[in-house]
N, C-alpha and C positions, 0 to 999 in steps of 0.2 A: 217919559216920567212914569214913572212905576205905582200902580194902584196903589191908594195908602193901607187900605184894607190887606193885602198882600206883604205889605209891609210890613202892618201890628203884626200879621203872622208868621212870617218869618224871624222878626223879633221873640216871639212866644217860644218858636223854636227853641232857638239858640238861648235861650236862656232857661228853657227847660231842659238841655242837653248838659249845660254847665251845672244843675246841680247833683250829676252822678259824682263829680270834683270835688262839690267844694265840701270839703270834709266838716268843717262848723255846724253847717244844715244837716248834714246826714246824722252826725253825732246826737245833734237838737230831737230831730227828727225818730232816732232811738231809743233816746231817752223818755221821751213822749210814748212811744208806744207803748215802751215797755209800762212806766208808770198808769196809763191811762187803762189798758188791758187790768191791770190788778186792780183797777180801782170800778172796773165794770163799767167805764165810759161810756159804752155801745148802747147798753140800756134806758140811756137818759131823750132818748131820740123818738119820737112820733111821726107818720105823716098820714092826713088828713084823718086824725085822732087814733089809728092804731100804732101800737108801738114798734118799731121798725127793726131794734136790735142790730143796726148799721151806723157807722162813722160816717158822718156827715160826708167826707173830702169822697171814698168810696160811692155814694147817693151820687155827688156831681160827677164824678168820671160814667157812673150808669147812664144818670142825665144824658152825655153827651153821646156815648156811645148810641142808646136808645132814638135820639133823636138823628146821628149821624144815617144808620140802619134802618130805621120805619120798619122794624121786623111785623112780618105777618104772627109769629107765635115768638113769646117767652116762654122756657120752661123751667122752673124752678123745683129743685128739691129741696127738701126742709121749709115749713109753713109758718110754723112757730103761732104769735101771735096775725099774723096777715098781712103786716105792715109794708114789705118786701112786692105782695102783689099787689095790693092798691096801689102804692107807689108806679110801679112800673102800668098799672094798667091807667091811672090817671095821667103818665107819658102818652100812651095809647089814645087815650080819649081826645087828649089834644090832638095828636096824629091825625089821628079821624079811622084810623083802625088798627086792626092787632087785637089779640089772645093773650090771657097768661094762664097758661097752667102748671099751678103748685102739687107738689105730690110729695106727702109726707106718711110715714107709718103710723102716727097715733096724731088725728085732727080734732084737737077736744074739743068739747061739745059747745064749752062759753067762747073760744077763740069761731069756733063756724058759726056760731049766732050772729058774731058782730061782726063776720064776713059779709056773710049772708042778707045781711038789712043795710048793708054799705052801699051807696051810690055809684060806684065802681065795679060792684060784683057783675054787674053786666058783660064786664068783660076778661070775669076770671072764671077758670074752671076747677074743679080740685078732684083729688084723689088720693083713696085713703089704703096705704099698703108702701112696702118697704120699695123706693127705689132702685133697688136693683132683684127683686125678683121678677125673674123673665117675663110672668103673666102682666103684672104692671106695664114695664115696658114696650110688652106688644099692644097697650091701650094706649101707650103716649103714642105710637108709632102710627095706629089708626086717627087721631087726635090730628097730629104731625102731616098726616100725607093731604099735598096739591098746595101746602103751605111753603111758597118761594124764598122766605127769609127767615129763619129761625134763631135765636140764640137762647141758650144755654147756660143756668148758674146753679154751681152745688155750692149746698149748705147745709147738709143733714148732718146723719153719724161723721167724724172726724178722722176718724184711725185712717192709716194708711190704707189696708185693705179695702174698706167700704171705697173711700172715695177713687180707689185705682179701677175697681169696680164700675163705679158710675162713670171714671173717664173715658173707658173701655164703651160701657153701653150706650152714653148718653153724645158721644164724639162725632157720630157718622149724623147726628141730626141737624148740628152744626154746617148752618151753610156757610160758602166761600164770600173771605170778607167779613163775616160776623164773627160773634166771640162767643167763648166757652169759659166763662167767669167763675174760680175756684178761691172761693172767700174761706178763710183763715189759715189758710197756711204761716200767720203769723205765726201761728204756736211753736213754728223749728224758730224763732230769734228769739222765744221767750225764753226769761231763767227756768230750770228746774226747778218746781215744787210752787209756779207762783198761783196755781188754782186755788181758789176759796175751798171747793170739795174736789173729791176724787175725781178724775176721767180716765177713759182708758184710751186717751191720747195725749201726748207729750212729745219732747224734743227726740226724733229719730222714727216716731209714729203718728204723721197727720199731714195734711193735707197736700203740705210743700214735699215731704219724701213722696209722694203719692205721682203728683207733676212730675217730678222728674224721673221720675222710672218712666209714665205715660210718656213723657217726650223722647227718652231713649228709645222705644221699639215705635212713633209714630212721627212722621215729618210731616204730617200736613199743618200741623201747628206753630206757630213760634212766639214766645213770651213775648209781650209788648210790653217792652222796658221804658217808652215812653211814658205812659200812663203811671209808673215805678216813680219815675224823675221828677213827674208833675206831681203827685199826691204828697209822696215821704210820708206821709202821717196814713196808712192802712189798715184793714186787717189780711188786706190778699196781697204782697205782695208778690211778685214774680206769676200771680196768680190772673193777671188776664191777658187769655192767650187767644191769639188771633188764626181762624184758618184762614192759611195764605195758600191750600191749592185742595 
């Protein structure tokens, strides 16, 4: 007789595989983003009081991931308000170990206050300078070394450039097995023009053209389309990729 435990989860499978098919949810699921995206949805979100600037369904996929990995180091670019690293570093705590280090270009002064006096800061580090200048990097890399399990999330500048950049730099930190989490690439499914203000990324410049060029010259990664199937409701989709060698 077959474990039942084994069972819910092959159930979970197979029904997470069916909703690449079923076109109702995918359409549902479109429509939502798109609406939710122009409506600033992301924004309405906290966790343990900083605001987190993440889709809840996104948070639980980390969740799992996070807890699948017991990574010794997260590295996150883009800081914003902080919400991103307590989060994952109150993962950690539960753990019982792990790092997060955020590294953003401009770390304002009132968001490092209420880093900084958090209960979690214990087990974040930051750093203030542009993710993909080389000198930063070679301080992640010192940060980084004798650390057996590392993953990896951008969320900085958007444009395609920048973040091909960061895939390029921040790829080879990624250990085998863990992920390399590339949040908004929604913006290639979003309509033209649906920003409140200016950016200088949009459809055919950001995050998703960004992955796929990266995946064209690199095989150690492959999109985990599961993770796609299971959420529908994102702002990364095609955006977590797993190194499988």
């Amino acid at each position: 007789m077959e474990n039942p435990i084994q069972t819910f989860l092959k159930e979970r499978t197979s029904r997470v595989e069916s909703n690449e098919k079923n076109a109702a949810l995918q359409k549902a699921a479109a429509d939502f983003n798109t609406a939710s995206n122009s409506a600033q949805y992301s924004y309405n979100f906290s966790w343990m009081g900083r605001p987190i600037i993440q889709y809840p369904q996104d948070m639980v996929a980390m969740q799992e991931l996070i807890w699948q990995i017991k990574p010794d180091l997260i590295i996150e670019t883009g800081i914003a308000h902080g919400g991103s690293l307590i989060y994952y570093a109150s993962l950690l705590e539960l753990i019982g170990h792990g790092e997060v280090l955020g590294i953003d270009i401009d770390i304002r002064e009132h968001n490092r206050v209420e880093i900084e006096n958090h209960p979690m800061k214990k087990r974040i580090s930051m750093i203030q300078g542009s993710a993909i200048d080389l000198n930063i990097v070679a301080r992640v890399a010192e940060f980084a070394k004798n650390k057996s399990k590392i993953m990896v999330c951008l969320d900085s500048n958007h444009t395609h450039e920048h973040v091909l950049a960061e895939l390029e730099l921040y790829a080879p930190f990624v250990t085998i097995d863990s992920y390399l989490v590339v949040f908004d690439t929604i913006v290639e499914h979003l309509p033209e023009g649906y920003f409140k203000h200016e950016r200088p990324w949009g459809i055919g410049n950001n995050p998703l053209t960004a992955v796929h060029e990266f995946l064209s010259k690199n095989n150690q990664f492959d999109i985990d389309k599961s993770i796609d199937n299971k959420l529908l409701i994102s702002v990364a989709p095609s955006g977590y990729l797993k190194r499988i060698r």
